[in-house]
N, C-alpha and C positions, 0 to 999 in steps of 0.2 A: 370279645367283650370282657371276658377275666382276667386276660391279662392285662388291659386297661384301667379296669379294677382294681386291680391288684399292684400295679404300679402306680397309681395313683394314692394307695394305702400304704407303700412303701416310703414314697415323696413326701406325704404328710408326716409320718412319723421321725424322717430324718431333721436333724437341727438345722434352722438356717441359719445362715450368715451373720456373724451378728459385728456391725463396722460402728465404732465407736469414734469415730474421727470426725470433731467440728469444724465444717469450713465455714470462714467468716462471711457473711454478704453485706458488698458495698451500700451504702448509704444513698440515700436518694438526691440528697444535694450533693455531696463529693463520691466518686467511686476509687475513691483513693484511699477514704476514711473507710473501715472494713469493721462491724463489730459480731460478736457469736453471744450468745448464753452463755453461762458461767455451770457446767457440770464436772463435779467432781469424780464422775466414770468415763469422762470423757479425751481425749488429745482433741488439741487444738492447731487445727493445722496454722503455721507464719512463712507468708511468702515472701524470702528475701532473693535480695539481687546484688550480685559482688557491686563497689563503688556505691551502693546505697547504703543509709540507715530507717532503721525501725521502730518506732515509737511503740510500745504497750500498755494502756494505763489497765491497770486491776480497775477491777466495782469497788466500791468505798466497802468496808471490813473486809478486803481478801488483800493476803499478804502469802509471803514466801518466807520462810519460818528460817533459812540460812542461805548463804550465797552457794553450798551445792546441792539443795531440794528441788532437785530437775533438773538443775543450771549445769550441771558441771558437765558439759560438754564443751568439746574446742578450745580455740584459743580464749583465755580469759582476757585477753587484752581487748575483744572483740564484742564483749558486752559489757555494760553496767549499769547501776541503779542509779538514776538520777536523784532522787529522793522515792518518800515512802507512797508505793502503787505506783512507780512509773519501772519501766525497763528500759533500756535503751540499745538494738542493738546498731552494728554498725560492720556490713560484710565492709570485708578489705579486698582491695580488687585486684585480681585473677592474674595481673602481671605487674607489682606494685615491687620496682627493684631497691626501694630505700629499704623492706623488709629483708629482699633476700643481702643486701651486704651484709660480712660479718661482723 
């Protein structure tokens, strides 16, 4: 019984898990449209798919303050800002031979 106790005051006082990661959930008319909360302690998971593009619109007052505050990953050819609160990305797909010529 003490050691059940006792592990059980060990288990409490360790920190748990703390997953800071928003997944979007589909929409009730489209499951294609996908929206999350807006937290700034948060990552946002975006599910892409090479040969597809990705739409992101910001909440009305949320902006991205330069084209590398997060962004600057990848190829930049592969994302852009359509205008102001929109993202746009666009995978390139996994055997696309007009990329690999020189």
């Amino acid at each position: 019984m003490k050691k059940i106790l006792l592990a059980g005051c060990i288990a409490a006082t360790l920190p748990g898990v703390a997953n800071a990661l928003n997944v979007p959930q589909p929409t009730s008319y489209d499951a294609r449209i996908q929206e999350a909360t807006y937290n700034p302690d948060d990552a946002v998971l975006v599910r892409v798919k090479a040969g597809t593009s990705t739409l992101i619109k910001l909440q009305d007052g949320e902006f991205i303050t330069d084209d590398q505050a997060g962004m600057g990953f990848g190829d930049p050819d592969a994302w852009m800002f359509l205008y102001e609160g929109i993202i746009f990305l666009s995978g390139q797909s996994l055997n696309n031979l007009i990329r690999m010529l020189p």
